[in-house]
C-alpha positions as CSV (number, residue, x, y, z in Angstrom):
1,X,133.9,128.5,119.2
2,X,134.0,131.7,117.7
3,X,131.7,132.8,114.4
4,X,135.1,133.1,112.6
5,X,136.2,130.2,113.1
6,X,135.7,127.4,110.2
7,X,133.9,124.8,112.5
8,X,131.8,127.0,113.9
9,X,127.6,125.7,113.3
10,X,125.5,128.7,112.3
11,X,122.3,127.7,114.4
12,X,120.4,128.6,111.5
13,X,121.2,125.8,109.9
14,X,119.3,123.5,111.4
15,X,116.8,124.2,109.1
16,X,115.8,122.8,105.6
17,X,118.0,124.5,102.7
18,X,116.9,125.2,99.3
19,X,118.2,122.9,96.8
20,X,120.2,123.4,94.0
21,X,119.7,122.1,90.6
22,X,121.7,118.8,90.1
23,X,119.3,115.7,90.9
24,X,121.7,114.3,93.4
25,X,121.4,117.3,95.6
26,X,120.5,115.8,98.8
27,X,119.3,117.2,102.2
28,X,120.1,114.5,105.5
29,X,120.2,114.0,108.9
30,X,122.2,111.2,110.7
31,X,121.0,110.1,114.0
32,X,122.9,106.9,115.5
33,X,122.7,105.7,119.1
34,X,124.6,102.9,121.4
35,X,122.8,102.1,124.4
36,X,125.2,100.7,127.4
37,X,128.0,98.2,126.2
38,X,126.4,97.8,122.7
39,X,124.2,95.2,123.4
40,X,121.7,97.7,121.8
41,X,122.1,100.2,119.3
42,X,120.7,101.7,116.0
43,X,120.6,104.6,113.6
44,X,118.3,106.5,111.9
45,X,118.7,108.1,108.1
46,X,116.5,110.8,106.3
47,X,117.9,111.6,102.9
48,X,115.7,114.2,100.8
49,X,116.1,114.1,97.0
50,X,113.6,117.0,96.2
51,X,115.1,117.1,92.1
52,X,114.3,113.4,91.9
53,X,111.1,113.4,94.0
54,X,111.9,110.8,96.9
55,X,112.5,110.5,100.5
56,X,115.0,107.8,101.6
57,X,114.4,106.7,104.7
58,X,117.6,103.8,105.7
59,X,116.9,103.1,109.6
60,X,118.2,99.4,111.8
61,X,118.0,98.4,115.5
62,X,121.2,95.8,115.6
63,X,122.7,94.4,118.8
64,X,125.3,91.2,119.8
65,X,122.8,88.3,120.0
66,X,119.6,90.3,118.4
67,X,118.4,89.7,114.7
68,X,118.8,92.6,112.3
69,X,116.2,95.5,112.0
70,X,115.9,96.7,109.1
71,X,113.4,99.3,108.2
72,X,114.5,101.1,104.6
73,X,112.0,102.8,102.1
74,X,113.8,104.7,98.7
75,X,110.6,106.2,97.7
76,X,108.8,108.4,100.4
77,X,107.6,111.5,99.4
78,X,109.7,114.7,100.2
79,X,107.8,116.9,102.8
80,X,106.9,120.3,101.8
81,X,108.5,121.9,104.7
82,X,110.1,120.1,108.0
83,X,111.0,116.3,108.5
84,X,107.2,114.6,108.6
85,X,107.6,111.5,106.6
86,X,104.5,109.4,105.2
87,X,104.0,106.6,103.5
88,X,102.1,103.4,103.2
89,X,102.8,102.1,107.2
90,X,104.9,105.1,107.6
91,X,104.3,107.7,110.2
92,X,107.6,110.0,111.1
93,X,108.4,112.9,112.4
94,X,111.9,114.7,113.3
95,X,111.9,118.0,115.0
96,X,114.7,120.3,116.1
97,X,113.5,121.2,119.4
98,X,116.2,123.6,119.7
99,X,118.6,125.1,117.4
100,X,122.6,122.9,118.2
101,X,121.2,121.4,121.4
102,X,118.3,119.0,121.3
103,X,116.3,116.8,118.8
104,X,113.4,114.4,118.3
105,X,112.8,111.8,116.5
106,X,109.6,109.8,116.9
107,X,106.9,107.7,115.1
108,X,106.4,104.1,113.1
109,X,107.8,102.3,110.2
110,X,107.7,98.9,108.5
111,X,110.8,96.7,109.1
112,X,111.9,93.5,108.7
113,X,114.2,91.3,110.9
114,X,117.1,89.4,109.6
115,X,119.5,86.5,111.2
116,X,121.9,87.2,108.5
117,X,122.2,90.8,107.8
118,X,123.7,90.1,104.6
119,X,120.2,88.9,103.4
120,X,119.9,93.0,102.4
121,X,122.2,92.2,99.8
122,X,120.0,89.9,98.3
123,X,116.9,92.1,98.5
124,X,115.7,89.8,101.1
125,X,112.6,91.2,103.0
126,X,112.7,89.5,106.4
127,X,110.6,88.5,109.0
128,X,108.0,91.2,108.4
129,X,107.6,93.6,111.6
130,X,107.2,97.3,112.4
131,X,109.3,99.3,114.0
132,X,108.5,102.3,117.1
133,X,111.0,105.1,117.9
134,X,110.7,108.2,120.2
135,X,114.7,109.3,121.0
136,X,116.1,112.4,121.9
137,X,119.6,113.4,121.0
138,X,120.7,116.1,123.4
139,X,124.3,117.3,122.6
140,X,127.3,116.4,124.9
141,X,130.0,118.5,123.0
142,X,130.9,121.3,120.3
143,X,129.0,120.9,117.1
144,X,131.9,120.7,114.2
145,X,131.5,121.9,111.3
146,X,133.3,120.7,108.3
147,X,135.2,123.1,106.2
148,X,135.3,121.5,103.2
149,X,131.5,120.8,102.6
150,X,128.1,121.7,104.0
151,X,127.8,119.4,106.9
152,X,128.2,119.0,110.3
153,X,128.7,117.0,113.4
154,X,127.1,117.1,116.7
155,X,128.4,114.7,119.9
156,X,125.1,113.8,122.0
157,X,123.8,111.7,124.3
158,X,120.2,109.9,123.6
159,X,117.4,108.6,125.6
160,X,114.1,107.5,124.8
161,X,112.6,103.8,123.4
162,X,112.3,101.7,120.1
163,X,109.7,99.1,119.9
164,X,110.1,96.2,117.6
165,X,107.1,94.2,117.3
166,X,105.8,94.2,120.6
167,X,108.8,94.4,122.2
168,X,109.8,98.0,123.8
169,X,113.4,98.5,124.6
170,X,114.9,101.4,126.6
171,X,117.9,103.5,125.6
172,X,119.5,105.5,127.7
173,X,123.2,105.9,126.0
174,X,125.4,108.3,123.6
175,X,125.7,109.1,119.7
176,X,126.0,111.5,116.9
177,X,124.0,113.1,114.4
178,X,125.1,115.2,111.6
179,X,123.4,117.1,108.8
180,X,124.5,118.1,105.5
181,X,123.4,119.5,101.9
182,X,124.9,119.2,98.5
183,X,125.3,116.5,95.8
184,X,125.4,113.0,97.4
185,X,126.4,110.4,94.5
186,X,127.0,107.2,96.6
187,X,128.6,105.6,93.6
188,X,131.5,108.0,92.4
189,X,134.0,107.2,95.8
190,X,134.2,105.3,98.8
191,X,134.4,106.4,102.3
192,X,134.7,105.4,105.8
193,X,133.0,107.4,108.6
194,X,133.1,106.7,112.5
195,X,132.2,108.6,115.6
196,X,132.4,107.0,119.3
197,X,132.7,108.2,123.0
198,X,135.6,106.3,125.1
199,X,134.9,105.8,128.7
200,X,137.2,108.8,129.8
201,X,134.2,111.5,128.2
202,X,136.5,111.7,125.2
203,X,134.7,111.8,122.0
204,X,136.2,111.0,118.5
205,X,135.0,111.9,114.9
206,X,136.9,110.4,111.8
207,X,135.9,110.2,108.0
208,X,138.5,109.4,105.9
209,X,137.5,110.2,102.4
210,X,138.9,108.2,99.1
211,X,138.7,109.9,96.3
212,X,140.4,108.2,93.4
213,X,143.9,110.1,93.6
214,X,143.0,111.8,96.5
215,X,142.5,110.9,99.9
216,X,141.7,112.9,102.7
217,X,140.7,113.3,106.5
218,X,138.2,115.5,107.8
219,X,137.0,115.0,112.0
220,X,138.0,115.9,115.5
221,X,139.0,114.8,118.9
222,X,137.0,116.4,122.2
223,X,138.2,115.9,125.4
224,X,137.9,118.5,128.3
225,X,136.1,120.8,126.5
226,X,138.9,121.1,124.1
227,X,138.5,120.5,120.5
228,X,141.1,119.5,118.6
229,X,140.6,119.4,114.6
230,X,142.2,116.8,112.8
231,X,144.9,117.4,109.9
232,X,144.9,114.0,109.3
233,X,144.0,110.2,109.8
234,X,143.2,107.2,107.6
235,X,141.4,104.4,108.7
236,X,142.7,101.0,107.4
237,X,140.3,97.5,107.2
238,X,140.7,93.8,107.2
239,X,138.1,93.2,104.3
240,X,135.5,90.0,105.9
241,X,132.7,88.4,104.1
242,X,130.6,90.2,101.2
243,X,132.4,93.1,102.6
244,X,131.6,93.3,106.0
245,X,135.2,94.2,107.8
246,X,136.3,91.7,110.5
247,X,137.9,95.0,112.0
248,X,140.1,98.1,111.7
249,X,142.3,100.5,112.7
250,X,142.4,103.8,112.5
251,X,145.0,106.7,112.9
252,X,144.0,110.4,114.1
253,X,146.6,113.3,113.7
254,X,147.4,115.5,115.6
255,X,145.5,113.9,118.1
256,X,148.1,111.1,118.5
257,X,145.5,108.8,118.9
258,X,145.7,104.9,117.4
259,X,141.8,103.3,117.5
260,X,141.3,99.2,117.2
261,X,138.2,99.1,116.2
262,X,136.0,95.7,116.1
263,X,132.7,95.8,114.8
264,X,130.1,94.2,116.6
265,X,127.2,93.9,114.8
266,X,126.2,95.4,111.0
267,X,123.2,96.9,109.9
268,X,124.2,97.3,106.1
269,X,121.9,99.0,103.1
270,X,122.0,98.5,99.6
271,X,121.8,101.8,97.1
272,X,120.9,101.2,93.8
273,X,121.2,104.2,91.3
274,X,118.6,104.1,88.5
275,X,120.6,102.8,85.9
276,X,121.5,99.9,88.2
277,X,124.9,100.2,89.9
278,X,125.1,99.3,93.1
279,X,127.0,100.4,96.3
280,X,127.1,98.3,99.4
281,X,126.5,100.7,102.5
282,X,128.0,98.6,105.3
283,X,127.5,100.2,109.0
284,X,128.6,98.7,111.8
285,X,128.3,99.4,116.2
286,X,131.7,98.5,117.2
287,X,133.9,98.9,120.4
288,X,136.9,100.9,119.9
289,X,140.2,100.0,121.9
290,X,142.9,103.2,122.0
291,X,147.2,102.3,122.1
292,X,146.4,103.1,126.2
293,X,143.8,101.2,127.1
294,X,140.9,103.2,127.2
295,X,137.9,101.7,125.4
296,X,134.8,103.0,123.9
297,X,131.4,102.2,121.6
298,X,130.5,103.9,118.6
299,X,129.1,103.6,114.6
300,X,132.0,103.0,111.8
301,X,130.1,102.9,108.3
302,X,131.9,102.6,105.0
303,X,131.1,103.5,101.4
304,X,131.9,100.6,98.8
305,X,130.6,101.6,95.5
306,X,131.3,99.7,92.1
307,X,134.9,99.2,91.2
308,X,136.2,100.8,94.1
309,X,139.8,101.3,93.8
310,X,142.1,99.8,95.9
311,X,143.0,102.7,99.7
């Protein structure tokens, strides 16, 4: 892409950013993966709140027939400079081993494993555990910026290992990261978000933003080499249990592309602002099933703060 065009990624920033004033201002990286047909897959959170003070660290392993993972700490301290996290267990680093094209993320964490992954809801612990990663997300794509916000969007695909317990598993698979900067008030709006690869190399990108009175779409298709920005889309859910959906659909234009999406297995998170609202943070590996026939794995999250009004 060109430097004038509005999704084009500044290498540059891949680096920290300073933060402005508002205590909500938050600086993140998103790093999902799905290894094979989903049997395995996980993501990896770091939020910085430097105003407030606090790291948030909101990571899961999740797979068909495996037990939740579940390794989430609100209150790790905010690194100086780079990604090195520390706490009380807590040994992590992530490291931009070059600018748009590779990263690392490596080190241990506490975690605890759930049957029921709604227990998080509950402020169940778990089975206590720890948790191992070392994965490397090299990109398979064109990083997208968004043009409405600081953030953006990087197609990969990911190898390395996670270790739960004693138990190593390989990953050799595909996912996305993203990073972005600004004020990040999980409990003003909903959203949903979803990125997957289909088995033809084509990769999709979706969030469908709902504002009250205003909803919007921001994402991509890539196929051939060709990316396609989308000037619309919507994503629409049949609501499940404590808000985990049974599945969903979701429209891309002008990409022309119709997505069933099924979710097969949720590794939710529970945010709770300090003067006690919560949002539930439901995030789901899923397959996703186009109008055609081709099929694909992937991460679909969604945002349900308080009082959400109705899509």
């Amino acid at each position: 892409m060109a430097d004038h065009d509005p999704h084009h990624v500044d290498p540059g920033d891949e680096g920290r950013h300073p933060p402005e004033d508002d205590p909500l201002w938050n600086e993140s990286v998103y790093l999902d993966f799905v290894a094979g047909d989903g049997t395995l897959a996980g993501y990896a959170r770091i939020g910085l709140y430097p105003n407030l003070g606090v790291t948030w660290w909101t990571t899961v392993v999740v797979g068909g027939d495996r037990p939740l993972v579940h390794s989430v700490a609100f209150d790790l301290p905010v690194p100086g400079t780079g990604w090195a996290l520390g706490g009380e267990g807590t040994d992590l680093w992530f490291e931009v081993v070059e600018p748009l094209a590779t990263v690392r993320l490596r080190g241990t964490a506490p975690a605890g494993l759930h049957a029921d992954p709604t227990a998080v809801y509950r402020g169940e612990s778990g089975e206590p555990t720890t948790l191992g990663l070392d994965l490397t997300w090299v990109t398979d794509g064109t990083p997208f910026a968004y043009d409405v916000t600081t953030r953006y969007e990087i197609p990969c695909v990911v190898a390395g290992s996670v270790v739960v317990g004693d138990q190593r598993l390989e990953v050799d698979g595909h996912g996305q990261r993203d990073h972005s900067w600004g004020v990040r008030d999980w409990w003003s709006f909903g959203w949903c978000w979803s990125a997957a690869r289909l088995d033809d190399g084509t990769r999709v990108h979706l969030t469908d933003v709902r504002i009250p009175g205003l909803r919007t779409a921001i994402g991509y298709r890539q196929a051939g080499g060709v990316v396609t920005p989308l000037t619309g889309g919507r994503v629409d859910e049949e609501p499940g249990p404590e808000g985990l959906p049974r599945r969903a659909t979701a429209t891309l234009e002008p990409a022309g592309l119709t997505l069933d999406i099924e979710p097969i297995a949720f590794g939710p998170v529970l945010l709770v602002a300090d003067d006690g609202r919560e949002s539930r943070f439901p995030r789901a590996v899923a397959r996703f099933t186009t109008a055609d026939g081709r099929t694909g794995t992937g991460w679909i999250e969604w945002n349900q703060p308080p009082a959400a009004p109705p899509a």
